[in-house]
C-alpha positions as CSV (number, residue, x, y, z in Angstrom):
1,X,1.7,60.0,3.1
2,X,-0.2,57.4,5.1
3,X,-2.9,54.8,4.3
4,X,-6.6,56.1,4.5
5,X,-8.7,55.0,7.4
6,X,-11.0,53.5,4.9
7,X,-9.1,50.2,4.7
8,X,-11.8,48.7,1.9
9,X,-10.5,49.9,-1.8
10,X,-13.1,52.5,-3.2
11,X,-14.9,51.0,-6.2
12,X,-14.4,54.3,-7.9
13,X,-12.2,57.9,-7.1
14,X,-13.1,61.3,-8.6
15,X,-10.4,63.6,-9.8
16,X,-12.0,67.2,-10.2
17,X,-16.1,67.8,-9.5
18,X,-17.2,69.5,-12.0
19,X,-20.5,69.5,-14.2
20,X,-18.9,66.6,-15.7
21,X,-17.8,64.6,-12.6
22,X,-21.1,65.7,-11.0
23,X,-23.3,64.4,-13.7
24,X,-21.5,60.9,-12.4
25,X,-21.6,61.3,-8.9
26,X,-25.5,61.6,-9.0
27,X,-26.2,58.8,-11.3
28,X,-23.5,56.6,-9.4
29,X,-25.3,57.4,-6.1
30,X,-28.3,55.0,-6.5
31,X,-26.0,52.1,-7.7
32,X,-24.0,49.8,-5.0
33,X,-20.5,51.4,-5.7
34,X,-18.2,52.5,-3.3
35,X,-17.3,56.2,-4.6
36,X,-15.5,59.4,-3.6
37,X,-15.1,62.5,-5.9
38,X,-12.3,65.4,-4.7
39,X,-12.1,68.8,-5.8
40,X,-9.8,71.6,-3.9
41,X,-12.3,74.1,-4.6
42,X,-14.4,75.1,-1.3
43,X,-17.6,74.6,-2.9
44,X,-19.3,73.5,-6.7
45,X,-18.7,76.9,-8.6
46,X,-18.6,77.0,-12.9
47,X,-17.5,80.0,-14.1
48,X,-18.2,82.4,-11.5
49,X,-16.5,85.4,-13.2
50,X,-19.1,84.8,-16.2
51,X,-22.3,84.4,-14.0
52,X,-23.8,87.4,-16.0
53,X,-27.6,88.1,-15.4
54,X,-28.8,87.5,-18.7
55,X,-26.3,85.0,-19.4
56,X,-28.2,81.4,-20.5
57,X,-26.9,78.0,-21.1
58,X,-26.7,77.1,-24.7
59,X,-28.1,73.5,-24.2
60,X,-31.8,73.2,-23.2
61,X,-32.8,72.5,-19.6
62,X,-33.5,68.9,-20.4
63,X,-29.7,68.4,-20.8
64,X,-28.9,68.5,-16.9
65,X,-26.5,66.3,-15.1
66,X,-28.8,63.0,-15.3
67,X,-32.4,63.4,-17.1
68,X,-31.0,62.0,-20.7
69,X,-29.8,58.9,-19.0
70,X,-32.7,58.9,-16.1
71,X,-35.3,61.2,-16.4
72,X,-36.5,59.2,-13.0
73,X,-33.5,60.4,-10.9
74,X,-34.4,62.8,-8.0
75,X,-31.0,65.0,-8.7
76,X,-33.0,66.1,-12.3
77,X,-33.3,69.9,-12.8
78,X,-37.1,69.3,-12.5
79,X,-36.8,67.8,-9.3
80,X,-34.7,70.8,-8.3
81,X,-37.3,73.3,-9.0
82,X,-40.0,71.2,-7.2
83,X,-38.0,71.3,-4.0
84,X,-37.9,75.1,-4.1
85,X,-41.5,75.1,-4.8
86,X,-40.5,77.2,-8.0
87,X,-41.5,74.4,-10.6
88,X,-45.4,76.6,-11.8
89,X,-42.9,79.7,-12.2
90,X,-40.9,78.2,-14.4
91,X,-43.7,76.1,-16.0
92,X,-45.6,79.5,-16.7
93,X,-42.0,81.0,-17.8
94,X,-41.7,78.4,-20.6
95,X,-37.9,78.9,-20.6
96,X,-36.2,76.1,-22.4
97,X,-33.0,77.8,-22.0
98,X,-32.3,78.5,-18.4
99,X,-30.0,80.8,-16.7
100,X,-26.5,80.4,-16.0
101,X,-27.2,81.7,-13.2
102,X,-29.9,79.1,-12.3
103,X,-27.7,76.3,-13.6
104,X,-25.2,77.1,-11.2
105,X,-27.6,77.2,-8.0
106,X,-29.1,73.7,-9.7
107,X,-25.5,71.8,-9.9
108,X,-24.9,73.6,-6.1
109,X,-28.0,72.0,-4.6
110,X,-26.9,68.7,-6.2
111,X,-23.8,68.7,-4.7
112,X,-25.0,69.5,-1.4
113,X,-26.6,66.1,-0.7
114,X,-24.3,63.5,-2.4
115,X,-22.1,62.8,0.5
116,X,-19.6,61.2,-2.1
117,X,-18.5,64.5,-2.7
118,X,-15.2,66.0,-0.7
119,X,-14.6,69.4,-1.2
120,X,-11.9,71.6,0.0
121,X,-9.2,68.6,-0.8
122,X,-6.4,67.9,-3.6
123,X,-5.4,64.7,-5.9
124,X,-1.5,65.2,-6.0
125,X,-1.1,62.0,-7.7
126,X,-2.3,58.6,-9.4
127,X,-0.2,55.2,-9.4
128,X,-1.0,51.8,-9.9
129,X,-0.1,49.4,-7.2
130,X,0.8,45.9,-9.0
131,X,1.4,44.2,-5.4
132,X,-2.5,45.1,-5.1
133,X,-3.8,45.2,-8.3
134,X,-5.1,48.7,-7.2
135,X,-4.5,52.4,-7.8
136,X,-3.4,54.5,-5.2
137,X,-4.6,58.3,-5.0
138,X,-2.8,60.8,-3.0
139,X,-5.2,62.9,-1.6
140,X,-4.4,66.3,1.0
141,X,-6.5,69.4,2.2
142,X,-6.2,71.8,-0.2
143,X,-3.8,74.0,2.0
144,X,-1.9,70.9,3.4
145,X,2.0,71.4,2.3
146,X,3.5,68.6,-0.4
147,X,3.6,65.2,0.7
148,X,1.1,65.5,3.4
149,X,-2.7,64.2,3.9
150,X,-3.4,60.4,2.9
151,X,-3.2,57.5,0.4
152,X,-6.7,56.1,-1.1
153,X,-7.0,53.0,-2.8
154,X,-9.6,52.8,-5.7
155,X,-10.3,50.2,-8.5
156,X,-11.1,52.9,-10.6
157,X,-10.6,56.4,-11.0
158,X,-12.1,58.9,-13.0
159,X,-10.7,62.2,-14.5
160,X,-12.6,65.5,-14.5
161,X,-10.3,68.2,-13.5
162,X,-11.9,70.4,-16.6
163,X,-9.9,73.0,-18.5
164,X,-7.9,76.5,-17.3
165,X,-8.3,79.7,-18.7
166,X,-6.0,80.4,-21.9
167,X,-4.0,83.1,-22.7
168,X,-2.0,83.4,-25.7
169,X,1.8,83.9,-25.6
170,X,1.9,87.6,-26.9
171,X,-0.1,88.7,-24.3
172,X,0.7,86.4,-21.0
173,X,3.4,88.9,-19.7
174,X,0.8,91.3,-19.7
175,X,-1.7,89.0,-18.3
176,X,0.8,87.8,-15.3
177,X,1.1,91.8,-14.5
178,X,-0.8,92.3,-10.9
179,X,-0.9,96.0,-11.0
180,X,-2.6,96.0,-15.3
181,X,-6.1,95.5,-16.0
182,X,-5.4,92.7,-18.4
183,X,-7.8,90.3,-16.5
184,X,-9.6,86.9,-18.5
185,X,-12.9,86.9,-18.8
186,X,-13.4,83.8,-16.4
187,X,-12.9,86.5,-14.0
188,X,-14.8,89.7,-15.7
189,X,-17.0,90.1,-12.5
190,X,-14.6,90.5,-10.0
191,X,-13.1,93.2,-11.9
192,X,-16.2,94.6,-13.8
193,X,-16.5,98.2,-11.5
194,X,-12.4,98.7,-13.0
195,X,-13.1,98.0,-16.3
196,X,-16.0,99.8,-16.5
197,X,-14.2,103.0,-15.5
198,X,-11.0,102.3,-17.1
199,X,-10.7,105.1,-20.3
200,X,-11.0,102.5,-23.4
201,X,-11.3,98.8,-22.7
202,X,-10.5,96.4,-25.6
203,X,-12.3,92.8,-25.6
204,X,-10.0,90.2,-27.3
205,X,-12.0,87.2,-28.8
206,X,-15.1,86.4,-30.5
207,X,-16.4,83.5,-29.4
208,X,-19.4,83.8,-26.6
209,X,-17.9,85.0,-23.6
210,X,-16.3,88.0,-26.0
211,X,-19.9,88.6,-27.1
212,X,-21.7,88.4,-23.9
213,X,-18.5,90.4,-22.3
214,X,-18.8,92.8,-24.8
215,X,-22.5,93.2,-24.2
216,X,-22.1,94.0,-20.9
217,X,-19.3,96.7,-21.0
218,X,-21.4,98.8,-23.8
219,X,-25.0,98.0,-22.1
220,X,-22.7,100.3,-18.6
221,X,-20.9,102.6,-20.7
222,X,-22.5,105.8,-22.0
223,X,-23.8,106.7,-25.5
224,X,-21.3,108.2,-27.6
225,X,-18.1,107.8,-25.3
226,X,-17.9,103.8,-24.9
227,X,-14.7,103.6,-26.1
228,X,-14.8,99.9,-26.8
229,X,-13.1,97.9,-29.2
230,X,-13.8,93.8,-30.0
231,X,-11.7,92.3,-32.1
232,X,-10.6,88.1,-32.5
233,X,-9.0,85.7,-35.3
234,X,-12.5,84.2,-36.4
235,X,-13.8,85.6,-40.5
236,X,-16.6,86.9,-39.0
237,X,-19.1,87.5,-35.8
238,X,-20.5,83.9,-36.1
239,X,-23.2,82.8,-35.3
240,X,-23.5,79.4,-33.4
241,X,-24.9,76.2,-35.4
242,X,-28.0,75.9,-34.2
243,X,-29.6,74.3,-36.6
244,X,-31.8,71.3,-35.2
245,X,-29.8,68.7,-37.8
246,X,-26.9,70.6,-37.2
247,X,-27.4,70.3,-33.3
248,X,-27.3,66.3,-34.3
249,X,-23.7,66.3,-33.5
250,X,-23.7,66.3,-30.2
251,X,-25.6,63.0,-30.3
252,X,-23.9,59.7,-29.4
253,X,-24.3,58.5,-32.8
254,X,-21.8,61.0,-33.9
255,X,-19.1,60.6,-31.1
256,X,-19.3,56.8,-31.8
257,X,-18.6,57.4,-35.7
258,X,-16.1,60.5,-34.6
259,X,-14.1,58.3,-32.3
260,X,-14.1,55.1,-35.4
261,X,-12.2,57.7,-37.7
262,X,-8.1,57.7,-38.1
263,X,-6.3,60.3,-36.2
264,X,-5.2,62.0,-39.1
265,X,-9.1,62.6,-40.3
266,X,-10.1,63.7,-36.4
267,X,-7.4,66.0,-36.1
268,X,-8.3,67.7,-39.4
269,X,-11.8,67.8,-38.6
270,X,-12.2,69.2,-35.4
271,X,-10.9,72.8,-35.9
272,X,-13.1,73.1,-39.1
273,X,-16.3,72.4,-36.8
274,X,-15.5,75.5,-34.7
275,X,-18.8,76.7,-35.6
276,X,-20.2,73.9,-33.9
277,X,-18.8,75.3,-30.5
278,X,-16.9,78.0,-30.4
279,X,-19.2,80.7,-32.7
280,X,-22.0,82.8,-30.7
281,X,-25.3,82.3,-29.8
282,X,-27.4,84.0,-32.5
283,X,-29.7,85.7,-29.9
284,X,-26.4,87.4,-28.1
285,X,-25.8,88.7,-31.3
286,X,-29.0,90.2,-32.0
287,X,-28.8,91.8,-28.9
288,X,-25.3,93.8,-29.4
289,X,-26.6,94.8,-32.7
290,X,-30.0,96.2,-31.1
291,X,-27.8,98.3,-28.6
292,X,-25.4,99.5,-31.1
293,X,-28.1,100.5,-33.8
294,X,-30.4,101.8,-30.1
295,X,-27.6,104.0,-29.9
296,X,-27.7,105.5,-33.2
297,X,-31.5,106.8,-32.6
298,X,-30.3,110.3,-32.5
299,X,-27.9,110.6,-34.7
300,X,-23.9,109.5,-34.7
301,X,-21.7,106.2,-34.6
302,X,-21.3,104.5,-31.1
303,X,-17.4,104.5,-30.4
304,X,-17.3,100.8,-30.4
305,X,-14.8,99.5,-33.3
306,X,-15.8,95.6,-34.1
307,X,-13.2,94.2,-36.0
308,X,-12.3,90.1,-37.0
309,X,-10.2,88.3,-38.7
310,X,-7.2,90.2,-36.3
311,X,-4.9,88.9,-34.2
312,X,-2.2,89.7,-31.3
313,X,1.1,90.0,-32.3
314,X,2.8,91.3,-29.3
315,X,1.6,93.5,-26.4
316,X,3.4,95.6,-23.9
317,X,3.1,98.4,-21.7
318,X,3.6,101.9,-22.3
319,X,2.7,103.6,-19.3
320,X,2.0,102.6,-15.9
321,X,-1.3,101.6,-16.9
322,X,-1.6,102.2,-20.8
323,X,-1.4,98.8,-23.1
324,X,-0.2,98.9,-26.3
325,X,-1.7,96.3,-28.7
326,X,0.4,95.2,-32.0
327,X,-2.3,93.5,-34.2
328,X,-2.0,92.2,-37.9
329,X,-5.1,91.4,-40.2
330,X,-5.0,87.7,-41.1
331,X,-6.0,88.6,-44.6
332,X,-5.2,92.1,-45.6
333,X,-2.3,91.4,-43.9
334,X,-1.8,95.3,-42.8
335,X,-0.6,95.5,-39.6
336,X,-1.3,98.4,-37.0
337,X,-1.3,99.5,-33.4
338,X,-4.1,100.0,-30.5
339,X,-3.4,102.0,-27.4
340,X,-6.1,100.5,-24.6
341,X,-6.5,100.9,-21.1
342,X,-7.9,97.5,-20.4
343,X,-7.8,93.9,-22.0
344,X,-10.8,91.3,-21.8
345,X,-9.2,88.2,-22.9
346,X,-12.4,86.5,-23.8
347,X,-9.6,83.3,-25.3
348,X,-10.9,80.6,-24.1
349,X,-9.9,77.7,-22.4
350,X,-7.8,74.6,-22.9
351,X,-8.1,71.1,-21.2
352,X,-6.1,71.1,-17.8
353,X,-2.6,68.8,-18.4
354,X,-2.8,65.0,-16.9
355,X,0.9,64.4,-17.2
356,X,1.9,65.5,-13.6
357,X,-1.1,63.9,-12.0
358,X,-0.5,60.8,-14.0
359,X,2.8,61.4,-14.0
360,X,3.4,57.5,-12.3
361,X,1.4,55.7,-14.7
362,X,3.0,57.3,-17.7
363,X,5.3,54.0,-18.3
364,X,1.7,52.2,-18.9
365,X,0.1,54.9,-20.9
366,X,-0.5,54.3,-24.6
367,X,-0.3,57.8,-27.0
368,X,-1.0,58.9,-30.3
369,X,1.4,59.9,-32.7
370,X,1.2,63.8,-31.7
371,X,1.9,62.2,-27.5
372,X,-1.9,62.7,-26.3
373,X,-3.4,59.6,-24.4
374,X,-5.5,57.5,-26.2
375,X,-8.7,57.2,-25.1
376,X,-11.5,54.3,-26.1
377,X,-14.6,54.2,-26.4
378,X,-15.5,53.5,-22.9
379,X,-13.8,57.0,-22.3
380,X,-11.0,55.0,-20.6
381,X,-7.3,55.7,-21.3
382,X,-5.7,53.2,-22.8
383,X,-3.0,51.2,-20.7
384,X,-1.0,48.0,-21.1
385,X,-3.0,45.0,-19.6
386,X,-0.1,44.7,-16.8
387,X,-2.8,47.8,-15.0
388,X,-6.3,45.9,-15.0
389,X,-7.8,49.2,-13.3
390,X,-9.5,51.6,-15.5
391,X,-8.7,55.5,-15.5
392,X,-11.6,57.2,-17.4
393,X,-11.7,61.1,-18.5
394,X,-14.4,63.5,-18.6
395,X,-13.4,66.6,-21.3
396,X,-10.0,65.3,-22.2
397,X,-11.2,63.5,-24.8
398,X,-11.5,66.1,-28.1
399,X,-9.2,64.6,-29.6
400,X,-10.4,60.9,-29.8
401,X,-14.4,62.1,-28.7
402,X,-15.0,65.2,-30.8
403,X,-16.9,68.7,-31.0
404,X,-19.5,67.0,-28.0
405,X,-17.1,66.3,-25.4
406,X,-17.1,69.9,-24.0
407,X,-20.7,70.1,-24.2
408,X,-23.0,69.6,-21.4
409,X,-25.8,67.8,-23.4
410,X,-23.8,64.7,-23.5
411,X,-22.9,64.7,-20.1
412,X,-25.1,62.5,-18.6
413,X,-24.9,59.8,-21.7
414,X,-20.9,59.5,-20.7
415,X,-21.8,59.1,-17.1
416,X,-24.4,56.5,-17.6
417,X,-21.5,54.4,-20.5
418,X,-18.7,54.8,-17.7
419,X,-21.2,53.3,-15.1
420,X,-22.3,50.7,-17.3
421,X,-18.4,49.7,-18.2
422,X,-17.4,49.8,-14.7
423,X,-20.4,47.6,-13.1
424,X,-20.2,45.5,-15.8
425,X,-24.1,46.0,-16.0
426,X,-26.1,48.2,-17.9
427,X,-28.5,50.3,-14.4
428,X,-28.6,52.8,-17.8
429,X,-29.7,51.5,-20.7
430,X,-28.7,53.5,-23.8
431,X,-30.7,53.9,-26.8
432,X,-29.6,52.2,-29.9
433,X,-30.1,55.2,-32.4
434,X,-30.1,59.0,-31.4
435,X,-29.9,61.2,-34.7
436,X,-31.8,61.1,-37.8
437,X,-28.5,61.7,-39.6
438,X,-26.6,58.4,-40.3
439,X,-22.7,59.3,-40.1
440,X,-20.8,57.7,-42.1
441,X,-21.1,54.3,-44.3
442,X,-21.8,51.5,-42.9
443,X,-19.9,48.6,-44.7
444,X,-22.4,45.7,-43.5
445,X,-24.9,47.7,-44.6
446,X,-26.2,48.2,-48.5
447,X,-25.9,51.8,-49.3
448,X,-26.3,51.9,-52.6
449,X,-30.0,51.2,-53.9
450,X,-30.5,48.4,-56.6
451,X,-30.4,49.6,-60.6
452,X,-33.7,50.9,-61.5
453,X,-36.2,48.7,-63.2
454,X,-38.6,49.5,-65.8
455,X,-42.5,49.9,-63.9
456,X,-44.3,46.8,-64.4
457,X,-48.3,48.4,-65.8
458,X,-50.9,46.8,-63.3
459,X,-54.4,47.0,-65.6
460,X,-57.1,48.5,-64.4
461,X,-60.1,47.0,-62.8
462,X,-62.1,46.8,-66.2
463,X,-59.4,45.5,-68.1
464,X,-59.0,49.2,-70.1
């Protein structure tokens, strides 16, 4: 590994350039930092396998990568459309939900002219240099062998290699198979034209990529032989909360009072908010009900079994290409068995592990009683003052952050608070108050009005 031509320490490294990193990149452009971001992909892609073309983003089109901290910035999706000359289409449109599609070519074009942005290279590691007071980043082309490419030095480095597709244990053997169409739905589309031949195909999960996966496969397949089954752990087909004071926790206000409660009360609360995040978008579920009942017009039950509350007990194969399910009802607690051609695992995805990146700075890393890095409210991990660097994280944080720290509305609001940290300044001011609801009590603060008193009788005008 040898020292980086750039002999001046970086002001700030990116790990990962994702929405997330992106959203900092654009608003750290303007400001006099010295930044660089890597990512080993080629080029900015989110979720190409789930670019479906009625897929939309669940957060409105005002929650891009900068307008909620600087609607003025020139890398706002606005600003985008105007320099395709497509802003009066979408104007006329009146779309507040845009595309995924369209949010992918959006991020793409913003990446494209922030020359802080290295693609094509890897982050093999993060240490702190005491001798320099500085951390060193290891940083190689993304098909250079181990322990090649060169060392970067950076006052600062931010985290924002995202999450990896999850598969749960019964099924990974399965899902590690090359020659079995057990494929995750991050990559549906490049295995779409199989799985829409394949005899029955069976979609595992019901959160919105199992709905919008699902919608897709019985949208190609035709009446009366789609041979589909949908089936996931949640009570029920849920619908997303959407409602506009339910919506209010993915304000600042309630990641501030999130991250103020004890572990033990954050750790309980986050998996009962699942509705928050994980459920599906009420409109996607409208429309796979309109297809099945459009498909009972003429008489007859689509062959498309919907079934929650189930999970995967094992899985294996039973012939070349045949998958046999084992799958127990959480409640009834009846157990049976599902012969399937092909397995959507529409499971989600879990947060991408620091340790090995980080795996140098460990001795300085401060954890929580279950070993996850603690992380403050300046969305830095906490380390022992001998490291006077920060390291800050972009979606690693559910655990100390809450329900919003996946979601892209609050992207730009933790760019702008780990620029203002960092600089020391505040180029993004951030509003005092941003939800009607008031979380929590506030102990400075009198919550409890004053005992009624009887109504003293004003007389009237005449004296009557």
């Amino acid at each position: 590994m040898t020292p980086t031509s750039h002999d001046a320490p970086r002001d700030l490294v990116g790990v990962g350039i994702g929405p997330f990193n992106l959203s900092l990149a654009a608003l750290a452009h303007p400001l006099p930092l010295d930044t660089a971001l890597y990512d080993r992909r080629a080029r900015f892609d989110w979720h190409p396998g789930l670019l479906l073309d009625d897929a939309t983003v669940q957060v409105p089109f005002l929650a891009d990568l900068v307008t909620l901290a600087d609607p003025t910035s020139p890398w706002t999706f606005l600003n985008h459309l105007r320099a395709r000359e497509r802003l009066y289409p979408f104007y006329f449109a009146e779309q507040f939900h845009i595309r995924r599609t369209e949010y992918d070519a959006y991020c793409r074009w913003v990446a494209e002219h922030l020359p802080a942005l290295h693609f094509g290279h890897r982050v093999d590691t993060v240490r702190w240099s005491p001798d320099d007071a500085l951390f060193e980043v290891d940083v190689a082309p993304a098909d250079a062998p181990a322990g090649s490419g060169r060392r970067v030095r950076a006052r600062n480095v931010v985290l924002g290699v995202g999450t990896e597709p999850w598969v749960p244990e019964p099924l990974r053997p399965l899902a590690d198979a090359p020659d079995l169409p057990v494929v995750h739905a991050d990559d549906y589309l490049r295995h779409r034209d199989t799985l829409l031949a394949a005899g029955h195909v069976t979609v595992v999960g019901t959160g919105q990529s199992g709905a919008e996966v699902f919608l897709d496969l019985l949208r190609h397949r035709p009446a009366g032989r789609e041979r589909l089954h949908w089936l996931g752990r949640t009570e029920a087909f849920a619908p997303m909360e959407y409602s506009k004071l339910g919506l209010e926790h993915f304000t600042p206000d309630h990641t501030r009072y999130f991250h103020a409660l004890p572990e033990s009360v954050r750790d309980r609360l986050v998996p009962a908010q699942w509705q928050l995040h994980k459920a599906i978008d009420a409109a996607t579920l409208a429309a796979v009900h309109d297809e099945l009942y459009r498909r009972t017009l003429h008489g007859g039950w689509p062959d498309a079994v919907l079934t929650p509350a189930v999970h995967v007990r094992a899985a294996v194969r039973t012939a070349p290409a045949r998958i046999e399910l084992h799958l127990e009802h959480t409640r009834q607690r009846t157990r049976t068995r599902l012969t399937t051609d092909a397995v959507v695992l529409a499971t989600g995805h879990r947060a991408r592990p620091l340790d090995r990146l980080l795996a140098p700075l460990d001795p300085h890393l401060r954890r929580d009683r279950a070993g996850r890095p603690r992380v403050d409210e300046h969305f830095r991990l906490v380390l022992d003052h001998a490291v006077t660097g920060s390291v800050y994280v972009q979606n690693a944080e559910l655990h100390t952050h809450g329900v919003g720290t996946p979601d892209l509305g609050l992207a730009a609001w933790r760019s702008a608070v780990i620029l203002n940290h960092l600089t020391g300044e505040r180029p993004y001011p951030q509003p005092a108050r941003t939800a009607f609801t008031t979380f929590g009590l506030h102990p400075t603060t009198r919550q409890v009005p004053p005992a009624r008193q009887a109504a003293r009788l004003t007389p009237l005008a005449d004296g009557t």
